[in-house]
C-alpha positions as CSV (number, residue, x, y, z in Angstrom):
1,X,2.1,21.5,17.7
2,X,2.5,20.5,21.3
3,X,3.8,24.1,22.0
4,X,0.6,26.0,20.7
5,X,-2.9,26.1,22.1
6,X,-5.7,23.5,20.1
7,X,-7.3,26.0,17.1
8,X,-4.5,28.2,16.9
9,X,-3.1,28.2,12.7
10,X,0.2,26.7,12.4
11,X,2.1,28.2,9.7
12,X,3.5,25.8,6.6
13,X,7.7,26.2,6.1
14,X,7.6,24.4,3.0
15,X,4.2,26.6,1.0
16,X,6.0,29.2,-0.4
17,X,9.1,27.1,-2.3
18,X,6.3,24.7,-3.5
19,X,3.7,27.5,-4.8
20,X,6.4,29.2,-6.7
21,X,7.8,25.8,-8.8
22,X,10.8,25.5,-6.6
23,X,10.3,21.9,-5.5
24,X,13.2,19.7,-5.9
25,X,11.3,15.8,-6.9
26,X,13.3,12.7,-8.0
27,X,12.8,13.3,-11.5
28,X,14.3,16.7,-11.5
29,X,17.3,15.6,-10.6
30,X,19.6,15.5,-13.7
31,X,23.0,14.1,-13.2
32,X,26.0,13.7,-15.6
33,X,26.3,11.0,-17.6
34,X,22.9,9.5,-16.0
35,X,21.6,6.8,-17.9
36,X,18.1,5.9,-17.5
37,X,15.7,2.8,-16.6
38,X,12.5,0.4,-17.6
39,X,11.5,-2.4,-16.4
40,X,9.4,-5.4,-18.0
41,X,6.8,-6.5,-16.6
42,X,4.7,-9.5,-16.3
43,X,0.8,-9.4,-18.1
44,X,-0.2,-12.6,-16.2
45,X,-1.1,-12.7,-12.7
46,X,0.4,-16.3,-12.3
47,X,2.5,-18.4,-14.9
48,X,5.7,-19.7,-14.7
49,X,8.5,-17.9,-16.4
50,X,10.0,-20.6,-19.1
51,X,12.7,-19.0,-21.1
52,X,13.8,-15.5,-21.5
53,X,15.7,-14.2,-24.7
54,X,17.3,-11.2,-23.9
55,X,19.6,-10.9,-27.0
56,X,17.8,-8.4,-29.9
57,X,17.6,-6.2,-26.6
58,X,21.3,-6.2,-26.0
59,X,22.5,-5.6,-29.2
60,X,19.9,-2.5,-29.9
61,X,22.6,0.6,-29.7
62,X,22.1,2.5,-27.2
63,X,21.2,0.0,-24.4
64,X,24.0,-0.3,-21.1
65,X,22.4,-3.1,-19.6
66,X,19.9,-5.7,-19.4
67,X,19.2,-7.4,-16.5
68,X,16.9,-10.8,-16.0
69,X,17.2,-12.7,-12.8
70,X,19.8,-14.7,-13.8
71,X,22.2,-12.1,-14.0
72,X,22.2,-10.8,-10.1
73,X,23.9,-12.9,-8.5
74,X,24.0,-12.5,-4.6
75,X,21.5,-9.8,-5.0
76,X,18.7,-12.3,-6.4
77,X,17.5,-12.9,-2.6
78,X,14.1,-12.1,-1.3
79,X,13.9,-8.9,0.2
80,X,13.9,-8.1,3.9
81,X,10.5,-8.5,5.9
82,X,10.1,-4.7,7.2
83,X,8.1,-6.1,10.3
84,X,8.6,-9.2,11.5
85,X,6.3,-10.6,13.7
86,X,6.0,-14.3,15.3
87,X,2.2,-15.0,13.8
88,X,3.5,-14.5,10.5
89,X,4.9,-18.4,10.2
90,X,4.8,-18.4,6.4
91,X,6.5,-14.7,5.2
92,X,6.8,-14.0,1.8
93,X,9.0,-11.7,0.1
94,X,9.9,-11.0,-3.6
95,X,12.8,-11.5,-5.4
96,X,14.0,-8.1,-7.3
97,X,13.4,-10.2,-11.3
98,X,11.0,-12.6,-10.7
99,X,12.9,-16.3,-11.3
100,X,10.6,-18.8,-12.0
101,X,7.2,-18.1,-11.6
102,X,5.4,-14.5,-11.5
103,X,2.8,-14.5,-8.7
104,X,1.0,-10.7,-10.0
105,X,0.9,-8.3,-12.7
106,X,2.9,-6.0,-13.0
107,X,6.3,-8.4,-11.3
108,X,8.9,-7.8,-12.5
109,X,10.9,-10.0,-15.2
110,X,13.4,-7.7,-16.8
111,X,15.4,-4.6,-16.0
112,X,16.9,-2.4,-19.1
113,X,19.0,0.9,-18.5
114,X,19.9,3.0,-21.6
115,X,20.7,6.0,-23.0
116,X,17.3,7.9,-22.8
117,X,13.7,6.3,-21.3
118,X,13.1,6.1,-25.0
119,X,15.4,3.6,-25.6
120,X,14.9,1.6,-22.4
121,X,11.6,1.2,-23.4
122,X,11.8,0.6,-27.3
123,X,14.1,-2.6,-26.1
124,X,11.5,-3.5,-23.4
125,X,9.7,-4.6,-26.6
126,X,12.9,-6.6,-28.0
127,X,13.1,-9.2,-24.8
128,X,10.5,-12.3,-25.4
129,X,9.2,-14.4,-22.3
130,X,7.9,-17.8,-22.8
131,X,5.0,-18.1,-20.0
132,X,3.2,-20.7,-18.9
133,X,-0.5,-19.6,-17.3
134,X,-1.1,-21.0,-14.2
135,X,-4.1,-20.6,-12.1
136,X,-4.8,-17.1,-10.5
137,X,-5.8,-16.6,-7.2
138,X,-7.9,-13.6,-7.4
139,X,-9.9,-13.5,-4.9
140,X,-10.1,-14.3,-0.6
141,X,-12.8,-16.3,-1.8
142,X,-10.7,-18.5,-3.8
143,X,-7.7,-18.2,-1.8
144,X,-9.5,-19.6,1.2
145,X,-11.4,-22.2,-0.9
146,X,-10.9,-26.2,-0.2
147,X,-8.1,-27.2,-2.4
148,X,-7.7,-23.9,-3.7
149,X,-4.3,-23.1,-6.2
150,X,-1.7,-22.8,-4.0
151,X,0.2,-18.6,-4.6
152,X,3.5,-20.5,-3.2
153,X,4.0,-24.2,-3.4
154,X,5.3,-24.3,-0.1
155,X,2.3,-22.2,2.0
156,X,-0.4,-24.9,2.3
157,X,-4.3,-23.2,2.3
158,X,-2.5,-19.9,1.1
159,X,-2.8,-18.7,4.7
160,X,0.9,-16.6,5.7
161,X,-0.6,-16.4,9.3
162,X,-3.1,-17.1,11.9
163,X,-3.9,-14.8,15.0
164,X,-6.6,-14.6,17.5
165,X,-6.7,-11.4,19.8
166,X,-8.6,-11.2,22.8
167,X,-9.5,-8.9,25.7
168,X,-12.4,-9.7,28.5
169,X,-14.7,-12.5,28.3
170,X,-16.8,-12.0,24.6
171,X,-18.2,-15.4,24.5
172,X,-20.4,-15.2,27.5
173,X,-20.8,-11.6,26.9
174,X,-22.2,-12.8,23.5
175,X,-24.2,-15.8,24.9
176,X,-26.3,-13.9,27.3
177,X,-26.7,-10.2,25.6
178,X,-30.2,-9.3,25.0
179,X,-29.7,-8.2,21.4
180,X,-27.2,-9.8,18.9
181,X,-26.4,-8.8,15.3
182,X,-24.5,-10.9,12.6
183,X,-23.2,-9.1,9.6
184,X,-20.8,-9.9,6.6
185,X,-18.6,-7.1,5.7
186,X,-16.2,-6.8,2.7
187,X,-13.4,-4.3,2.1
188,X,-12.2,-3.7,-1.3
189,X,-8.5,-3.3,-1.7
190,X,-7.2,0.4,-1.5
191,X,-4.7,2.1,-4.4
192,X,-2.8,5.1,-3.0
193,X,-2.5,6.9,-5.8
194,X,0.4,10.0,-5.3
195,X,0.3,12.8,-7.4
196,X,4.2,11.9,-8.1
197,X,4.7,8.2,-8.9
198,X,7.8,6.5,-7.5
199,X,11.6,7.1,-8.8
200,X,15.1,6.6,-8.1
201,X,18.2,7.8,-9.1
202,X,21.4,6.0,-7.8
203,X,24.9,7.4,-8.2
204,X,27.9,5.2,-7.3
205,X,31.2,6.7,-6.4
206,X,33.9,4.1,-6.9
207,X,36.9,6.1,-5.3
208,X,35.0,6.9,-2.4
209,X,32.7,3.2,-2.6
210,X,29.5,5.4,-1.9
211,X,26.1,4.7,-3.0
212,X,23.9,8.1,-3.1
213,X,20.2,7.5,-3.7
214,X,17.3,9.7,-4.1
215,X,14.7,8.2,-3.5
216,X,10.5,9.1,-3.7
217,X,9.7,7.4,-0.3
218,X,8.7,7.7,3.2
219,X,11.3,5.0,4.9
220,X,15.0,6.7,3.4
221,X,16.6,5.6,6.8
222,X,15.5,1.7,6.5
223,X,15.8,1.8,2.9
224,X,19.8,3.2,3.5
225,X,20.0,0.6,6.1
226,X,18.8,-2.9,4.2
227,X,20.6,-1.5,0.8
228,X,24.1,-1.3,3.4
229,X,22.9,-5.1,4.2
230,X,22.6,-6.6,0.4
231,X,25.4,-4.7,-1.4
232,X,27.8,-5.6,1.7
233,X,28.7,-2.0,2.7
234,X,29.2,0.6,5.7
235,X,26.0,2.1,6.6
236,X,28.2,5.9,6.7
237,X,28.8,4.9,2.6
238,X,25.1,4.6,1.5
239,X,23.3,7.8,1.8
240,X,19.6,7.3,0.7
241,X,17.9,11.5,0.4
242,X,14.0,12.0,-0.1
243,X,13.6,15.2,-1.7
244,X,9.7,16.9,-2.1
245,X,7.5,13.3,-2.3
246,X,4.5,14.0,-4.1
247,X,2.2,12.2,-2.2
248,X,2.8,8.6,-0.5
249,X,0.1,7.7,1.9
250,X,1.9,4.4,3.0
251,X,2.4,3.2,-0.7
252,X,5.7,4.6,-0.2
253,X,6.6,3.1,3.1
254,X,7.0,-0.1,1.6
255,X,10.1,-1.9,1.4
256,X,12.0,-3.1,-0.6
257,X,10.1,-3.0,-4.0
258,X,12.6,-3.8,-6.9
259,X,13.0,-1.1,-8.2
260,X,14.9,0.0,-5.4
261,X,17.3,-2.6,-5.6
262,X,18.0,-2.6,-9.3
263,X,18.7,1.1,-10.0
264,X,21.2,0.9,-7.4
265,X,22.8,-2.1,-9.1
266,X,22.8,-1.0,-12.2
267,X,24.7,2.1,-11.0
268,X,27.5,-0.1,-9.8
269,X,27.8,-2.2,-12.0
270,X,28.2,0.9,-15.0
271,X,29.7,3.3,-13.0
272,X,27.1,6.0,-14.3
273,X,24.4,8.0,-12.5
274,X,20.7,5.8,-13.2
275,X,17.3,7.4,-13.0
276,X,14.1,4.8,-13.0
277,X,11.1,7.1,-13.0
278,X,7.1,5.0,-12.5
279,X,4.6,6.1,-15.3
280,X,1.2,5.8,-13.6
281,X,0.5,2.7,-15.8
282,X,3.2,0.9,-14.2
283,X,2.0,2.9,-10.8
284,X,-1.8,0.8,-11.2
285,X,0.3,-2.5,-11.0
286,X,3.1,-2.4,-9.0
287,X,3.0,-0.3,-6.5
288,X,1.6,-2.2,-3.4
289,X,-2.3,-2.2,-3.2
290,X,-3.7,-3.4,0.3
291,X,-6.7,-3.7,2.9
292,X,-9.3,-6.3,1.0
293,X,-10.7,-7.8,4.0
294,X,-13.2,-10.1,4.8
295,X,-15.5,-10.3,7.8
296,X,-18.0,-12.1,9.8
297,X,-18.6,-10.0,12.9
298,X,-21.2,-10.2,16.0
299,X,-22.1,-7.7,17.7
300,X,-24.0,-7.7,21.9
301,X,-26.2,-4.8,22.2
302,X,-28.1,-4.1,25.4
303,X,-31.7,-2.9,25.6
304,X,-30.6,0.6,25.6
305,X,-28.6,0.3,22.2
306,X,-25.1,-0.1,24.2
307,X,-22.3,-2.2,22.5
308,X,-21.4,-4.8,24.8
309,X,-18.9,-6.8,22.9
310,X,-17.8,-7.7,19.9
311,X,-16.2,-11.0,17.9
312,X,-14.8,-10.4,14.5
313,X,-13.5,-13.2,12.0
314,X,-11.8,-11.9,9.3
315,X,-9.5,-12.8,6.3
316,X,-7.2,-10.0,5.2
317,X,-5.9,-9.9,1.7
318,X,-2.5,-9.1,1.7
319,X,-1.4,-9.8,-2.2
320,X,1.6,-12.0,-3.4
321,X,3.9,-11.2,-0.9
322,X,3.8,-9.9,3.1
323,X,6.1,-6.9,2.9
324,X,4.5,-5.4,6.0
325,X,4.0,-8.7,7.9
326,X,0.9,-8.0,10.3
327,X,1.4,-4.3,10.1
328,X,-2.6,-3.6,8.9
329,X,-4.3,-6.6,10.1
330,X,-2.8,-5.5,13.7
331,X,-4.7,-2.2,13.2
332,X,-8.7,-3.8,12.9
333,X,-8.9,-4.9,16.4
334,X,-8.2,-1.4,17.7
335,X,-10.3,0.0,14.9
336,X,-13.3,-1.7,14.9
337,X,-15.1,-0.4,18.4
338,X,-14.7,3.2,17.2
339,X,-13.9,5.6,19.8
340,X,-14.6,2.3,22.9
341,X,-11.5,1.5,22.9
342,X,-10.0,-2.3,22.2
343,X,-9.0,-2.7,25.8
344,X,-12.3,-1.7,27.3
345,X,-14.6,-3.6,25.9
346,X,-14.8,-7.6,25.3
347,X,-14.0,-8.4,21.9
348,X,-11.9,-11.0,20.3
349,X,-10.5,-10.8,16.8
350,X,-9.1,-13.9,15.2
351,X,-7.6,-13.1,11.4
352,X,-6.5,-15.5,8.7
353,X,-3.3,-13.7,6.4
354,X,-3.6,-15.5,2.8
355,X,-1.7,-14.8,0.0
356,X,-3.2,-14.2,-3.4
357,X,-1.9,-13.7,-6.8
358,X,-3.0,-9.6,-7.9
């Protein structure tokens, strides 16, 4: 693009292969001896996990594996914070099987891999989890409340991080503007909703010790590099492809969702080829939702209708867990003037991070 004039058309490589069927997507990928994947998944949006019987599951023929927390070992750590940032004084990542306590539905509790989906998902059925229903945070509302439930224990007034921006002088800008308007917005959470939901196939090599993953995302190169980090290998001996993606629009950016984690575990530990493939069921609650915000914003206006300055409070909603850190929340202050620009303009943005229950 930086090569041709503004207007002029710009031919797409990739139409033709993907017009005529010849696409290549993670769940066309059929490998020998691949086994395949489901995953149980909590109905509540908060309990506490109180016993897990896993044993009419493991004995159905058929099934390779069946995997609860419990049974992960080293791997049962939360999962790298993609973004780190030094506002974020409470970050919260999941575990890959929830342990204790499920903080949304659609966490997940068990992991099965099997001779066909089929299977998987017939012995999904088999595993019984004693919950205990705990309070659900549903809301910013009720998240920011006095004495509100707490998401984690440990993170007092559910808030993950505080952070005031500012640029110029908006308070006096504010004080002495001829025209002032107060408003209360709300932003419902956003679904991303790809044509092709996520999947995985993992393939472990154990002469050569390599780890091959194809994987429906938008990150393959931090996704090879954090799954060198928790399985303890060379980052040249885990190759992570993403074939044709269907569709991500940041949903698939995220990192690392469990799934990610177990299907390359399970292919380890069986020595055969596993494929985990999302049906869009499990695609409305799991895959990461974001954006419910909250605001109280001023706006300074001068006689002629010119936007002086602006002061936005806002709480952004940011679910369960803070995979992305600040990522979005960063965005607002630079969003909210329109085309102004945040550094020309007084304006100060101060937003709260809570966490919530889905």
């Amino acid at each position: 693009m930086a090569t041709r004039w503004f207007g002029a058309p710009v031919q797409r490589n990739e139409d033709p292969r993907l017009l005529r069927g010849q696409g290549v997507y993670v769940d066309d990928i059929d490998l020998p001896e691949m086994l395949h994947a489901a995953v149980l998944r909590s109905p509540y949006g908060r309990a506490k996990v109180v016993r897990i019987d896993t044993q009419a599951a493991s004995s159905l023929p058929g099934v390779q594996l069946v995997l609860t927390a419990a049974d992960l070992g080293d791997v049962l750590e939360p999962s790298p914070l993609l973004i780190p940032h030094q506002a974020l004084t409470q970050p919260r990542t999941q575990l890959p099987l929830a342990l204790h306590e499920v903080r949304y539905v659609g966490e997940a509790v068990a992991f099965i891999v099997a001779e066909s989906r089929y299977l998987a998902e017939d012995a999904l059925e088999l595993i019984e989890v004693e919950y205990e229903p705990l309070p659900v945070v549903h809301s910013l509302e009720i998240a920011s409340a006095p004495a509100a439930p707490l998401v984690h224990e440990d993170v007092q007034g559910n808030v993950a991080a505080h952070l005031v921006q500012s640029v110029g002088k908006p308070d006096e800008v504010l004080a002495t503007a001829p025209h002032v308007i107060r408003e209360t917005f709300q932003m419902e959470r956003g679904a991303a909703m790809p044509m092709e939901c996520r999947g995985i196939v993992a393939r472990w090599d154990r002469y050569e010790q390599m780890l091959t993953c194809w994987i429906s995302t938008q990150a393959p190169i931090p996704i090879r590099n954090g799954l060198s980090a928790i399985f303890h290998l060379p980052e040249h001996k885990v190759r992570v492809i993403a074939p044709d993606v269907g569709g991500g629009f940041g949903a698939k950016i995220m990192l690392f969702y469990p799934e990610e984690i177990l299907v390359p575990f399970a292919a380890m530990r069986l020595g055969r080829p596993v494929k985990w493939i999302e049906d869009r069921r499990e695609n409305f609650i799991s895959t990461n939702q974001e954006r419910g915000q909250l605001h109280e914003v001023e706006y300074a206006f001068d006689d002629q209708g010119l936007l002086l300055a602006v002061r936005d409070a806002f709480l952004h909603d940011t679910g369960a867990y803070t995979p992305t850190a600040l990522s979005s929340p960063l965005l607002l202050p630079a969003h909210c003037q329109g085309p102004i620009g945040y550094k020309t303009m007084p304006a100060t943005a101060r937003s709260y991070i809570p966490t919530r229950s889905r």
